[in-house]
C-alpha positions as CSV (number, residue, x, y, z in Angstrom):
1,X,-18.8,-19.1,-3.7
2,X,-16.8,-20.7,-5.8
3,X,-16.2,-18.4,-8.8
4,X,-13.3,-15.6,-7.4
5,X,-15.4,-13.2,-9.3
6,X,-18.1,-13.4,-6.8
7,X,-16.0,-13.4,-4.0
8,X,-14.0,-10.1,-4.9
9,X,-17.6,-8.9,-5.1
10,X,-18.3,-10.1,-1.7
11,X,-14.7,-8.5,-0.4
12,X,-16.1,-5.2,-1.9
13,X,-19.6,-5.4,-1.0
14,X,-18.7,-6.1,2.6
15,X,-15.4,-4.6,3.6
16,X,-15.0,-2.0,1.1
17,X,-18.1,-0.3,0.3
18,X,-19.5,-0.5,4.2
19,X,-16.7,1.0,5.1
20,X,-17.3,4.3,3.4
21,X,-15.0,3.7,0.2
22,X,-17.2,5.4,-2.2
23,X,-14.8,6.1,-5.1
24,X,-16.1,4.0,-7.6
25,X,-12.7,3.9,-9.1
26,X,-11.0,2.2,-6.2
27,X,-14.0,-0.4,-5.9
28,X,-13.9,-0.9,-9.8
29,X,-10.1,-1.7,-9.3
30,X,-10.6,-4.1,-6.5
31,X,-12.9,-6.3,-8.5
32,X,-11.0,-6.3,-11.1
33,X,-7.6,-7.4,-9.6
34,X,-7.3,-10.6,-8.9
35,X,-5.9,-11.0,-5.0
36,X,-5.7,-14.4,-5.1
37,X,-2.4,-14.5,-7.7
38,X,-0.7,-12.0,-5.2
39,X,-0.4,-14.8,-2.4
40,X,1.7,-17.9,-1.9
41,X,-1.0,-21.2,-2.7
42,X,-1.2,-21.9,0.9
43,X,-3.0,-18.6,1.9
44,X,-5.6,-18.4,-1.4
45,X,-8.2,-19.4,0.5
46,X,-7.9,-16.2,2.8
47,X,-6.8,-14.4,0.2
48,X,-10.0,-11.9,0.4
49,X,-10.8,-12.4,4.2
50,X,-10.5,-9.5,6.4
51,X,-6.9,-10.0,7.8
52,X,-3.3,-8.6,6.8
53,X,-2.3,-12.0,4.4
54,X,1.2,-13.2,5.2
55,X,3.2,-13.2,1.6
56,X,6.9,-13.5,3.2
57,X,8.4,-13.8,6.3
58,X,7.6,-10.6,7.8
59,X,5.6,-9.1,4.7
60,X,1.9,-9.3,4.2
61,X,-1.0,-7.7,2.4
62,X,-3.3,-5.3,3.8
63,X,-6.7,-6.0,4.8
64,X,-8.8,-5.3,1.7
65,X,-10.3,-2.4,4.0
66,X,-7.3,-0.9,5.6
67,X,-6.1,-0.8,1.9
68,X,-9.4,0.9,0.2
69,X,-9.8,3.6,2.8
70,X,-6.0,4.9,2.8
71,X,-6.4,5.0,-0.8
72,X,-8.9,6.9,-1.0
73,X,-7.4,8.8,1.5
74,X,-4.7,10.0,-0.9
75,X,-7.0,10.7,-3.4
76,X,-4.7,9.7,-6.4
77,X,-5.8,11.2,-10.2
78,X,-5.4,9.5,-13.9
79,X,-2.5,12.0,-14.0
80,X,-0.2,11.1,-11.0
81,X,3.1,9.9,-10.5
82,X,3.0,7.5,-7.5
83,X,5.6,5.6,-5.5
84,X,4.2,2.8,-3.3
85,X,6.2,1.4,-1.0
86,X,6.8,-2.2,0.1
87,X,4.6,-3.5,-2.1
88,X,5.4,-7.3,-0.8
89,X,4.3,-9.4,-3.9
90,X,2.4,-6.3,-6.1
91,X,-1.1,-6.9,-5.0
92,X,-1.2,-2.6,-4.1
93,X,0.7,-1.5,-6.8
94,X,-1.9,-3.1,-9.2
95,X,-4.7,-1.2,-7.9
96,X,-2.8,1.7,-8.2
97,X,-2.0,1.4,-11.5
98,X,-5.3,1.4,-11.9
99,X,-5.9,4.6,-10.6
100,X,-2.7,6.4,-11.5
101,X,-0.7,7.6,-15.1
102,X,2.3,5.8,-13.2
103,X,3.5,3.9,-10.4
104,X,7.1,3.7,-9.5
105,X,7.4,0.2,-6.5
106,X,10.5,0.3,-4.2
107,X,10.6,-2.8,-2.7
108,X,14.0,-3.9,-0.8
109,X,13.5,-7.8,-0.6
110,X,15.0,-9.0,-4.0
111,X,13.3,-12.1,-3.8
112,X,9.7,-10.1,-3.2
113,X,10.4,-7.6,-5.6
114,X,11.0,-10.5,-8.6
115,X,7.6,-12.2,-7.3
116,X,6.3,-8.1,-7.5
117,X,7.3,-8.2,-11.0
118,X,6.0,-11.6,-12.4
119,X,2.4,-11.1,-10.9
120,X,2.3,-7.2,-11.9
121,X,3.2,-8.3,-15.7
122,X,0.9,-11.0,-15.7
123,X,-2.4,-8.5,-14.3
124,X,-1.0,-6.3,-17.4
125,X,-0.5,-3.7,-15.3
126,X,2.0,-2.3,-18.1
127,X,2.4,1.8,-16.0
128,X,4.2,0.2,-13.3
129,X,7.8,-0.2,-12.7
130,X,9.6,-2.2,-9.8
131,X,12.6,-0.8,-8.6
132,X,14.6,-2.7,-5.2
133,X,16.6,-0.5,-2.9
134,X,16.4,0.4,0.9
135,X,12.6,1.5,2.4
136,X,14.6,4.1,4.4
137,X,16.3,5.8,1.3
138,X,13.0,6.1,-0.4
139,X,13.4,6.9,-4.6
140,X,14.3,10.4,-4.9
141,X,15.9,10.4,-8.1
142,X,12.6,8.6,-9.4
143,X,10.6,11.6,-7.6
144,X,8.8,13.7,-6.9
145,X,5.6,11.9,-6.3
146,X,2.1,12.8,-6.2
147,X,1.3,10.4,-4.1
148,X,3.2,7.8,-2.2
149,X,1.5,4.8,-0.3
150,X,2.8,2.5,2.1
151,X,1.7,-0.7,2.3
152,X,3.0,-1.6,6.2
153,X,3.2,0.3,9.5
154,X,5.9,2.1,10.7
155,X,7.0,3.9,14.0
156,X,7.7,6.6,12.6
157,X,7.8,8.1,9.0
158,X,10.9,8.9,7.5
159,X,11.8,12.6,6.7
160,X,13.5,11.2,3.6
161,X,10.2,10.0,2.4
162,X,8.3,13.3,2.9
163,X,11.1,15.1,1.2
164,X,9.9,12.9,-2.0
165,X,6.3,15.0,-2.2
166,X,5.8,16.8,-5.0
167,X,3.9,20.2,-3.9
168,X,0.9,19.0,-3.3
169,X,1.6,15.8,-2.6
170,X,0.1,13.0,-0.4
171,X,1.6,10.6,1.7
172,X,-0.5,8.2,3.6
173,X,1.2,5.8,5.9
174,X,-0.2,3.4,9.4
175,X,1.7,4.8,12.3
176,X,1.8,2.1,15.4
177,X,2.6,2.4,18.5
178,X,2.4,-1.0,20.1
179,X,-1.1,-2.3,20.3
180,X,-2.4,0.8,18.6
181,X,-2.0,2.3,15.2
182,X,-3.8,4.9,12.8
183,X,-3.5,5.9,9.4
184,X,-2.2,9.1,8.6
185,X,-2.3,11.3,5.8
186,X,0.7,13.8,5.3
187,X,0.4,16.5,2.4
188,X,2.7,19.1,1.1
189,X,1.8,22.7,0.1
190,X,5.3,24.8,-0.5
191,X,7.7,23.6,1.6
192,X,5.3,22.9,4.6
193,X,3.8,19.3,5.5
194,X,1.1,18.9,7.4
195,X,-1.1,15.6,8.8
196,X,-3.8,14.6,10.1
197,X,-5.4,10.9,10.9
198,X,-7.8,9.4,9.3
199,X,-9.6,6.5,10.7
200,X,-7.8,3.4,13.3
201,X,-5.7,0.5,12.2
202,X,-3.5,-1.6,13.3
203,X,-1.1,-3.6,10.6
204,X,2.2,-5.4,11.2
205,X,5.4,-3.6,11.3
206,X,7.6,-3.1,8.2
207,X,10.7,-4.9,8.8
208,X,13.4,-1.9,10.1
209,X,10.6,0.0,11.3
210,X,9.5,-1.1,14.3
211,X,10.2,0.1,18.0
212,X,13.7,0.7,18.8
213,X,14.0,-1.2,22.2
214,X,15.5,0.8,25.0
215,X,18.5,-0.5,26.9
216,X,17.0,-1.3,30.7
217,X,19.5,-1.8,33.4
């Protein structure tokens, strides 16, 4: 298939949809969006496989079906405010923008967040706004947020970014440990978050958020 039209078809019809994505809205958005222009020319040709596509040292885009279920996941409305977080090169901030009234990126690699930019303005993806500073600070003077997504797996999830929820806000993160992850959706009612997990995955670690090694003697 030689027509990317037909193969974002293919990404949905066999990662997306059989995985029990069945908001039409986040499917819609996938074909739409044009993965290939969110990756250096060397990876295009795996640009809609089912693997984490590297983008950076360090950074990569989410499998197309880690991505679609922890959206739906957080369930975002026409009327949100979201913040996604390390967006890499803007490939998950476009789809949200999609789905949301506006998305807020905070990405911390300067040279990442320009590349965000360029590829955001040319999707037209005009409700989006890319904003650098430190992943562990999160955006609270931008907050708070319906819905915040984060496109990498972490140890552990920041307080700081949970504080950012709006009441009744979502947060839906991949928490590893190792060898062994799971998404995990955290919501706020009042001052009280809960969680829960959703399904299994395993991404790579945002850089900063990985395992703090113990000293061994």
């Amino acid at each position: 298939m030689n027509n990317t039209a037909d193969v974002r078809r293919a990404m949905v019809n066999g990662q997306v949809r059989v995985n029990d994505v069945t908001d039409y809205r986040i499917q819609n958005a996938m074909l739409a969006v044009e993965r290939e222009s969110f990756v250096p020319k060397s990876q295009r040709a795996a640009a809609y496989s089912d693997i984490d596509v590297p983008v950076a040292e360090g950074r990569f885009l989410l499998k197309p079906r880690d991505l679609a279920k922890m959206l739906q996941a957080l369930a975002v409305s026409p009327s949100d405010l979201v913040l996604d977080i390390a967006t890499a090169t803007g490939y998950s901030a476009t789809v949200l923008s999609m789905l949301a009234e506006t998305v807020v990126v905070l990405e911390e690699n300067v040279e990442l967040a320009e590349k965000a930019e360029k590829a955001i303005e040319l999707a037209d993806a005009d409700n989006v706004a890319v904003i650098k500073g430190k992943f562990c600070v999160g955006l609270p003077d931008q907050g708070p947020f319906n819905a915040i997504f984060v496109g990498a797996a972490v140890e552990k999830t920041p307080q700081a970014w949970l504080k950012q929820l709006a009441d009744g806000g979502r947060l839906v993160v991949i928490e590893r440990s190792g060898v062994s992850g799971h998404v995990v959706l955290y919501t706020r009612s009042g001052g009280i978050i809960g969680s829960r997990v959703i399904f299994d995955a395993l991404a790579p670690y945002l850089p900063g958020f990985e395992p703090t090694r113990e000293f061994e003697f």
